[in-house]
N, C-alpha and C positions, 0 to 999 in steps of 0.2 A: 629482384631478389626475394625468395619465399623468408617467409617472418622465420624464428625458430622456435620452439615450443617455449623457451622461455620467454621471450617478445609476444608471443600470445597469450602468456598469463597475464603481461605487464597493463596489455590492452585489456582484456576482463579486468583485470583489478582499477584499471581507471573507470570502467564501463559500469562497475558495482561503486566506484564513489560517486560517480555521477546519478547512480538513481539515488542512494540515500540520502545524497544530498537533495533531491526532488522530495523524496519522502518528508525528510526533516521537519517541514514548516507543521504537519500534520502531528508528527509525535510529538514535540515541541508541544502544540496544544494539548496533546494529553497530558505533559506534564506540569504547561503553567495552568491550565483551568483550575486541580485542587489546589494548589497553592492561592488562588487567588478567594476560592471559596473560604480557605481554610485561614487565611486574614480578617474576612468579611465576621467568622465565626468566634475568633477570638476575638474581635473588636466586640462586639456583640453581648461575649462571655463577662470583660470585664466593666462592662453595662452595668450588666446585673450584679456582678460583685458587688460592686459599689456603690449598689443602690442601698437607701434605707432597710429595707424591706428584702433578702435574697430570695426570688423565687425559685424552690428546687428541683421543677418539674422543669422551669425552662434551662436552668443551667444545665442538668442531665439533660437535655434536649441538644444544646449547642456543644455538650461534648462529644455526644455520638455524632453529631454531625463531623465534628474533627474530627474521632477516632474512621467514620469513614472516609473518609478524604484523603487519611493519610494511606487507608491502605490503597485507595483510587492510584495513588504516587508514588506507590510503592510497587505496584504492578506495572506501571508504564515504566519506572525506572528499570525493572528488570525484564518488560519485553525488549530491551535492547541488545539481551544477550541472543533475541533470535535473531540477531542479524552477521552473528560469527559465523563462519563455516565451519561448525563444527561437524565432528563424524559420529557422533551418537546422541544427537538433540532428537525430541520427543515425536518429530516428524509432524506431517499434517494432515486434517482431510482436504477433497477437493472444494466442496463449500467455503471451509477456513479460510483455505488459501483464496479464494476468490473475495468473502466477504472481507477479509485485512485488505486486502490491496486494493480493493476497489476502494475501500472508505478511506486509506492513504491517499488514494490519486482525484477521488470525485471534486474537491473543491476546486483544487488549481487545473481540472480540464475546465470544467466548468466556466472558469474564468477565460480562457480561450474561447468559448464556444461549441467543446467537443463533450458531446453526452454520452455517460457509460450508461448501456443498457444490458443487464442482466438475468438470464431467464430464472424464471422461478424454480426452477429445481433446483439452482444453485444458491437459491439465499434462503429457503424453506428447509431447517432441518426436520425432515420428515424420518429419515433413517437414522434411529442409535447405533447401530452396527455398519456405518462407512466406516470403512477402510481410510487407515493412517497410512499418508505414504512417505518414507524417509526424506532424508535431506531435507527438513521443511526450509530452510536457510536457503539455498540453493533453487530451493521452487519459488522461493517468495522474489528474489532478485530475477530469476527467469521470467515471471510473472508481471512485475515491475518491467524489465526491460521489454518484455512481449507489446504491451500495454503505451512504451513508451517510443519504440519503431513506428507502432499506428497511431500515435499521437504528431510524428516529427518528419512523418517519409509522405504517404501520402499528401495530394492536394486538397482543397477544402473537403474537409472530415468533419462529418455532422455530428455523428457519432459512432461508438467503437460495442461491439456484440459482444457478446461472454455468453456461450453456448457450451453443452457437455458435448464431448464426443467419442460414443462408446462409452467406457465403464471407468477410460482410464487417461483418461487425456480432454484438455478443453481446446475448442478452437476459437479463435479473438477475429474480429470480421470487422472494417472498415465500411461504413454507410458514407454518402456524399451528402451534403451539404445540400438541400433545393436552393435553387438560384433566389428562390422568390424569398426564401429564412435567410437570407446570407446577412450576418451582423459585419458591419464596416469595424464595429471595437473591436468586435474578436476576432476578426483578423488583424486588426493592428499589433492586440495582442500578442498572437502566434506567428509574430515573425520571424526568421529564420537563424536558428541559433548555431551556436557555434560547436556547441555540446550536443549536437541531435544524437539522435538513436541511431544509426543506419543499418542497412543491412551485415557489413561486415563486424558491426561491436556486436551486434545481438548473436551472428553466429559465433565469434572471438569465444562472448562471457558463455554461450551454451558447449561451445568445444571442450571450455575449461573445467564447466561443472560436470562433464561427462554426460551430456541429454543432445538429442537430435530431434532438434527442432524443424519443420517446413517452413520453409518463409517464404512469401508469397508478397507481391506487390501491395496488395489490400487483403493480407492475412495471416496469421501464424498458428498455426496447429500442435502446442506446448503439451508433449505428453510428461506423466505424473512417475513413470518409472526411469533411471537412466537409461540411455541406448548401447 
């Protein structure tokens, strides 16, 4: 029995909690890092209250220190709204989009043993004038999911490529493992889940978000306009 379009959303929409949920641990630290400085900084503050003596060069010191931190906390609170689908968010470049997700997903591949390698024109902003391209919401979970197919389908994955291709689309490329690097942790690691990527969720969530992706054994070629 073919799904129906509503069974196909229901799959994207589990396909898009499952990667935020991979994200999480990553945003999570953007939010408790200022809070933990911005304790360290009021302990600090009321130091020097207290002392004999108030120095007022350090206390203006410790509160610009809070006053930045809060807005540190204040901005990770509110990058969560790019994670709505919305229809008129501020959209992305392709760099953005590349440098957010990689720096989402680098620790916990890392911890498996799969290395993101990305070319330099993609984390170099050399150009003021790239091009924003909509949907960023929509790219960033495609991206995630892209990233998260070559994490969970192929077999020992050394690491995963982030190349441009053409002016408007990235392609994501799968490397193998040398027999002779093969870490026995990180494969222990990257044992087989239950939540993987596979083929059919990554096409589900790109059917749902309107983009036509390639996918490919040890590949996906995620273009930046819908199809």
């Amino acid at each position: 029995m073919k799904a129906s379009p509503g069974a196909r959303s229901w799959i994207a929409a589990g396909v898009r909690h499952e990667l935020l949920t991979r994200a999480l641990p990553a945003l999570r630290h953007d939010m408790a890092a200022p809070v933990s400085v911005m304790r360290m900084g009021l302990l600090m503050l009321r130091r020097q209250v207290a002392a004999p003596t108030i120095d007022m060069v350090a206390c203006e010191e410790r509160v610009a220190l809070i006053d930045h931190q809060i807005a540190e906390l204040v901005s990770a609170v509110r990058s969560l709204r790019d994670w709505e689908l919305a229809t008129d968010d501020e959209g992305i470049t392709r760099r953005g989009l590349v440098v957010q997700c990689v720096g989402l997903m680098r620790a916990a591949f890392d911890l498996h043993g799969v290395r993101l390698q990305v070319d330099e024109a993609l984390t170099v902003d050399t150009d003021p004038n790239a091009p924003t391209w909509p949907s960023g919401a929509s790219l960033r979970y495609l991206m995630l999911g892209a990233l998260g197919y070559l994490h969970d389908t192929p077999p020992d994955v050394g690491a995963i490529t982030v190349v441009p291709d053409g002016d408007a689309a990235l392609l994501l490329r799968v490397a193998a493992r040398a027999p002779a690097t093969t870490d026995p942790v990180a494969g222990a690691h990257r044992a087989p889940r239950k939540l993987a990527i596979d083929a059919i969720a990554l096409q589900s969530l790109a059917e749902d978000l309107g983009y036509v992706l390639t996918i490919e054994h040890d590949s996906v070629r995620l273009p930046l306009a819908p199809g």
